[in-house]
C-alpha positions as CSV (number, residue, x, y, z in Angstrom):
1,X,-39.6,-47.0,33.8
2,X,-36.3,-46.2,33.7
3,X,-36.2,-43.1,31.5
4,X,-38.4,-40.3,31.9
5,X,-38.9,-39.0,28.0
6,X,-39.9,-35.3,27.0
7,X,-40.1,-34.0,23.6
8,X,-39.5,-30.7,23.1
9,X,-41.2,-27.7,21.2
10,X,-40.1,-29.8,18.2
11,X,-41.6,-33.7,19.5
12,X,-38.7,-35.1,17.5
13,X,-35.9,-33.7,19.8
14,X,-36.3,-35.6,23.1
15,X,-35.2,-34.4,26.6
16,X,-34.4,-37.6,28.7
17,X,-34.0,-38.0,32.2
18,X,-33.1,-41.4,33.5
19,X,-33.9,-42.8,36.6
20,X,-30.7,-42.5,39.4
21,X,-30.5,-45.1,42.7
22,X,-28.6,-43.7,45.2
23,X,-27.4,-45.0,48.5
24,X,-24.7,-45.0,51.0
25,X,-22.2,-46.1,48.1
26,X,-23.0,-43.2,45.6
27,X,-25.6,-43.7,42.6
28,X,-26.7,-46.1,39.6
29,X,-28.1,-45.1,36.5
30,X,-28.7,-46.7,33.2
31,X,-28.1,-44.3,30.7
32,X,-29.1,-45.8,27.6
33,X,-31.7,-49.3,27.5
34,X,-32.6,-50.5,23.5
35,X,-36.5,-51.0,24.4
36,X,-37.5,-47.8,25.7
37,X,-35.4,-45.8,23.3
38,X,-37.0,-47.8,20.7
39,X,-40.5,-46.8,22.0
40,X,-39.9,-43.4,21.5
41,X,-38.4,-43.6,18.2
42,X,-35.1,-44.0,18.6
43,X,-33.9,-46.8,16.5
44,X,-31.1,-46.6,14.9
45,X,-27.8,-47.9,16.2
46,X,-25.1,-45.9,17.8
47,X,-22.2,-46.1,15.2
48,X,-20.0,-43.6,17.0
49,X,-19.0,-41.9,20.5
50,X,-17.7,-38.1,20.4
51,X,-16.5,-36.4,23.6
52,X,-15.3,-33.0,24.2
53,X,-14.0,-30.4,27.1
54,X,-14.6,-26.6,27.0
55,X,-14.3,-24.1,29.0
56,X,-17.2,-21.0,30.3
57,X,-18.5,-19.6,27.2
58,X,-17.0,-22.3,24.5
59,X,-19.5,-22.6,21.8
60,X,-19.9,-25.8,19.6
61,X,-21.9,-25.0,16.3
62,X,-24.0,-25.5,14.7
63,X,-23.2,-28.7,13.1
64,X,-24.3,-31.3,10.8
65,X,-23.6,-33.6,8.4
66,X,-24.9,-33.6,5.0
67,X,-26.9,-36.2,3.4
68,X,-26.7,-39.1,2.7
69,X,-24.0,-39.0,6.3
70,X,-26.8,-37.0,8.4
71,X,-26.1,-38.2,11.9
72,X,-28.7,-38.2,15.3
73,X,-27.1,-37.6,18.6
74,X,-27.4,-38.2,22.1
75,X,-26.0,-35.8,23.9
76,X,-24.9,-36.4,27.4
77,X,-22.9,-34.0,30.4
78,X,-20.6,-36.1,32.3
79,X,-19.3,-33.0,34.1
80,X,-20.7,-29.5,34.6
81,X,-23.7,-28.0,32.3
82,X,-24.4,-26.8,29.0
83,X,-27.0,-25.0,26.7
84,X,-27.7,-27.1,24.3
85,X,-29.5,-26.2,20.6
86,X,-30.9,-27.9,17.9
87,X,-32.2,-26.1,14.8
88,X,-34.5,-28.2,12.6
89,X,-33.4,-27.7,8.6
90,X,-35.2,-30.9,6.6
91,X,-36.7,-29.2,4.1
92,X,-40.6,-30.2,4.1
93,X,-40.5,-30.3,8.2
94,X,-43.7,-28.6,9.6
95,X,-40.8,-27.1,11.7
96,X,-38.6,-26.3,9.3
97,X,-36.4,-23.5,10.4
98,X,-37.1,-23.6,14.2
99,X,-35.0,-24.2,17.2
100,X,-35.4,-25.9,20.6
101,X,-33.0,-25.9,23.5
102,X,-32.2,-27.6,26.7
103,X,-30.1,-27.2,29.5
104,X,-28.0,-30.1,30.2
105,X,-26.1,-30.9,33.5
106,X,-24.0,-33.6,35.3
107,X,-26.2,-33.2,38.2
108,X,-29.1,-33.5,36.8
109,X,-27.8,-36.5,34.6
110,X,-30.3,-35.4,31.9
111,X,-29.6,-36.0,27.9
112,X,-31.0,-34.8,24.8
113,X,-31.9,-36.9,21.5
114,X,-31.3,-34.8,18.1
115,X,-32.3,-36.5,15.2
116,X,-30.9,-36.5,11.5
117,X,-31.4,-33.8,10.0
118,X,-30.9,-31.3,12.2
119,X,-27.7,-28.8,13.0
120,X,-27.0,-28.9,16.3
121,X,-24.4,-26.9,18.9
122,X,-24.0,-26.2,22.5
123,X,-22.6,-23.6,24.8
124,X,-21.1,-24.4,28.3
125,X,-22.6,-22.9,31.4
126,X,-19.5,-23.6,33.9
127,X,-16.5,-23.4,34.6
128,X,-16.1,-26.2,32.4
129,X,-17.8,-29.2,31.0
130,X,-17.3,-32.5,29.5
131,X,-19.6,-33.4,26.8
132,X,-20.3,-37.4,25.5
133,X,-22.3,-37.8,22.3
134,X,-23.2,-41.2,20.9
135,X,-23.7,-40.9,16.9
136,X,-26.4,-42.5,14.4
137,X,-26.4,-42.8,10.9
138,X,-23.0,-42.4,9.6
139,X,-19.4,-42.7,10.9
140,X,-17.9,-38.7,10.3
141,X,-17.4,-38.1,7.4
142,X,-15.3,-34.5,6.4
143,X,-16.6,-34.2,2.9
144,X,-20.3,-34.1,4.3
145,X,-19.3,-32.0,7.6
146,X,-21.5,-28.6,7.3
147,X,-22.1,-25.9,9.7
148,X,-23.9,-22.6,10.4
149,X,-22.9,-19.5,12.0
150,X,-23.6,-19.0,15.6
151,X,-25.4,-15.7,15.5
152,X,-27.3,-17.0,12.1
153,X,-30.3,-14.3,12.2
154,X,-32.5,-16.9,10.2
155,X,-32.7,-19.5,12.9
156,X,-32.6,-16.4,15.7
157,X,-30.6,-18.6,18.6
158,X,-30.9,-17.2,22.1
159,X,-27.5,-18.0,22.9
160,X,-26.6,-17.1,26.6
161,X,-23.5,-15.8,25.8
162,X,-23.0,-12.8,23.3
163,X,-19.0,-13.2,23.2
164,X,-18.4,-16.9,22.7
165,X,-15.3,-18.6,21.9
166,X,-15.8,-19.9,19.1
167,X,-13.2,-22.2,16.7
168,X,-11.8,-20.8,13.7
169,X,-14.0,-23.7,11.4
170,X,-17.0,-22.2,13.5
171,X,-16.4,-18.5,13.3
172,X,-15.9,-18.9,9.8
173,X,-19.2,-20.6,8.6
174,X,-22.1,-18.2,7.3
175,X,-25.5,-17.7,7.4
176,X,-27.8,-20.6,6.6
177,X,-30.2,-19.3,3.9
């Protein structure tokens, strides 16, 4: 297989790791196959690509989009490492309220599935980092953008930073219940 597939804490958000060929020349990977995405659960089609670049300490979140424009991600490092976190708010969910997290690195090639419905954000570890997510659902849209503060002490986020730089948009954004 291809694709080594781990759900976290919450099943829904997936860890993937997929399988990388090296040799003389350098490596192969494939990053992203329909099939055994599909097998998991992850169905819907990519209808946007995001990427970003952040410095030590940049934090990203915590994002989402409103229904009916709730987006999934897949979240992949093409260049240093992050923490990444993913707070589950659908309303009904036998996890309602908690939060998973993964660390995420170019070396390690590793990505993380976050489904609709969920806010998510990320911190970077390095120096810097370069961050790719591929988008479900909906296309942005700015009316349905939403967020919640960083240090939120509903959702309780072990960030590994206390001092992050945050974005005015972000640092402005309040508490989530």
């Amino acid at each position: 297989m291809p694709f080594e597939f781990t759900p976290l804490e919450i099943p829904n958000v997936i860890e993937i790791v997929p399988r990388v060929f090296r040799d003389g020349r350098g490596a192969f990977a494939e990053l992203f196959k329909a099939a055994p995405f599909r097998e998991q659960g992850i169905t819907e089609p990519f209808v946007q690509v995001n990427y970003s670049r952040s410095e030590r300490d940049v934090l990203r979140g915590m994002h989402y989009q409103a229904a009916p424009y709730a987006q999934g991600k897949l979240v992949w490092v093409i260049s240093g490492e992050i923490f990444d976190a993913a707070a589950d708010i659908r309303e009904g969910s036998s996890t309602y309220g908690k939060w998973v997290s993964a660390r995420l690195s170019a070396e390690r090639k590793n990505m993380l599935w976050v489904p609709a419905g969920f806010a998510h954000g990320f911190c970077v570890m390095s120096d810097m980092a370069e961050v790719v997510y591929f988008v479900t659902g909906s296309e942005y849209t700015p009316e349905a953008e939403r967020g919640i503060i960083w240090n939120d002490e509903t959702l309780g986020i072990t960030w590994p930073t206390q001092k992050p730089v945050l974005s005015e948009k972000d640092r402005a954004y309040s508490a989530w219940l």
